[in-house]
C-alpha positions, -999 to 999 in steps of 0.1 A, spaced: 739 38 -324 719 6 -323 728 -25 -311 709 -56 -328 710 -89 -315 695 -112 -333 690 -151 -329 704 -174 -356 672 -191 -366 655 -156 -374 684 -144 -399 673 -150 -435 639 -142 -426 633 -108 -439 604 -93 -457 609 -88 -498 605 -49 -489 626 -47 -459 652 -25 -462 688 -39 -469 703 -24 -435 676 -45 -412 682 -77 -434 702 -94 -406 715 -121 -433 730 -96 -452 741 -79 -423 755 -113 -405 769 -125 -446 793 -89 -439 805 -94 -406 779 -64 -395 803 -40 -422 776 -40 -444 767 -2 -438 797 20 -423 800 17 -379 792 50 -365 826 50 -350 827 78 -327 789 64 -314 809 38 -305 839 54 -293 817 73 -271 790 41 -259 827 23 -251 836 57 -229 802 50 -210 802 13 -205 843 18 -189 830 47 -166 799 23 -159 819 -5 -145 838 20 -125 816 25 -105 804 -6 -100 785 -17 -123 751 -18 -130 739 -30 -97 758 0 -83 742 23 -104 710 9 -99 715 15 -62 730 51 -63 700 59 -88 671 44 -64 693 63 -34 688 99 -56 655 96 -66 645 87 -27 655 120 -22 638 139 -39 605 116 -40 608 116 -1 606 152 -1 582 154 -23 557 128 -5 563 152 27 552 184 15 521 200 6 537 227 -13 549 208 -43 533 181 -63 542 152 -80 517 141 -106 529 104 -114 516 74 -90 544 54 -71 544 27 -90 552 45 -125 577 68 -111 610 74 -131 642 71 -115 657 91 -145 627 122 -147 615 131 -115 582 157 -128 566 181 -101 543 211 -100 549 238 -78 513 254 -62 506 282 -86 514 281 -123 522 319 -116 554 307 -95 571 286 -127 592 316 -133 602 326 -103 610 294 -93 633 286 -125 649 322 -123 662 312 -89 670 281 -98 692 293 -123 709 317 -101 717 282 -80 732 269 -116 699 250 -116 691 242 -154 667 225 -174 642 220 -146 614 232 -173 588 204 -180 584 189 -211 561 215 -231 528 195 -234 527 184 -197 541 218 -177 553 220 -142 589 210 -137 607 179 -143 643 173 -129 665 150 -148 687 131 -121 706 106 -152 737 81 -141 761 112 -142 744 132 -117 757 132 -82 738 127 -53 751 160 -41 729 177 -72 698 163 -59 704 174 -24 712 209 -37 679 210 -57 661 197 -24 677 223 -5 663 253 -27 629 239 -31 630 241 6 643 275 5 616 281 -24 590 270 -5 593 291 26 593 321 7 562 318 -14 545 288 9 
């Protein structure tokens, strides 16, 4: 689902070649019914935006996002064991990517992560190393766990 908006004194300003779903005039001219909604991306995008507000907005989630990935940065920044490749200032609150010491450890490191009902800790495959995913929906609880077993990780193979 995309959500366009578009000022008033732009519309009607479409290339000859640009296709008839990005001409906003025609788009605005059809009370934005020209093509069919995606009704259950809506549906869905509404489901998000109610749970959202409940808890408390986006300044709240802001906060409980910058709280999580303290967390796990903070632990991080205080051991020697793991790594984190990305500089402060273009770290993501959403993707938190590390490297473990050894290359050789990846697997043993993800096998007992998913004994812990750890998953998708695998990096992206042209980068390596882990990456931890710590999205809106994830409690801070999750994050604590995952600290807790790289700890654990760490004093066996450190």
């Amino acid at each position: 689902m995309t959500i366009v908006i578009v000022r008033d004194d732009l519309i009607g300003q479409a290339s000859p070649h640009c296709p008839s779903a990005f001409d906003y005039k025609l788009v605005a001219d059809n009370d934005s019914m020209y093509n069919t909604p995606p009704t259950y991306a809506i549906y869905i995008a509404g489901l998000v935006l109610e749970w959202i507000e409940a808890q408390g907005g986006l300044p709240a989630m802001e906060a409980h996002n910058k709280k999580k990935a303290a967390v796990l940065y903070d632990f991080l920044d205080g051991t020697t064991f793991y790594k984190c490749p990305v500089a402060r200032e273009d770290r993501s609150l959403m993707n938190v990517a590390f490297r473990l010491p050894d290359e050789k450890l990846d697997a043993a490191f993800l096998e007992g992560a998913k004994e812990r009902h750890m998953v998708q800790l695998k990096g992206h495959r042209s980068v390596g190393g882990m990456r931890a995913s710590i999205y809106n929906a994830m409690p801070i609880e999750g994050v604590r766990a995952l600290v807790a077993y790289m700890k654990e990780f760490e004093a066996r193979h450190g």
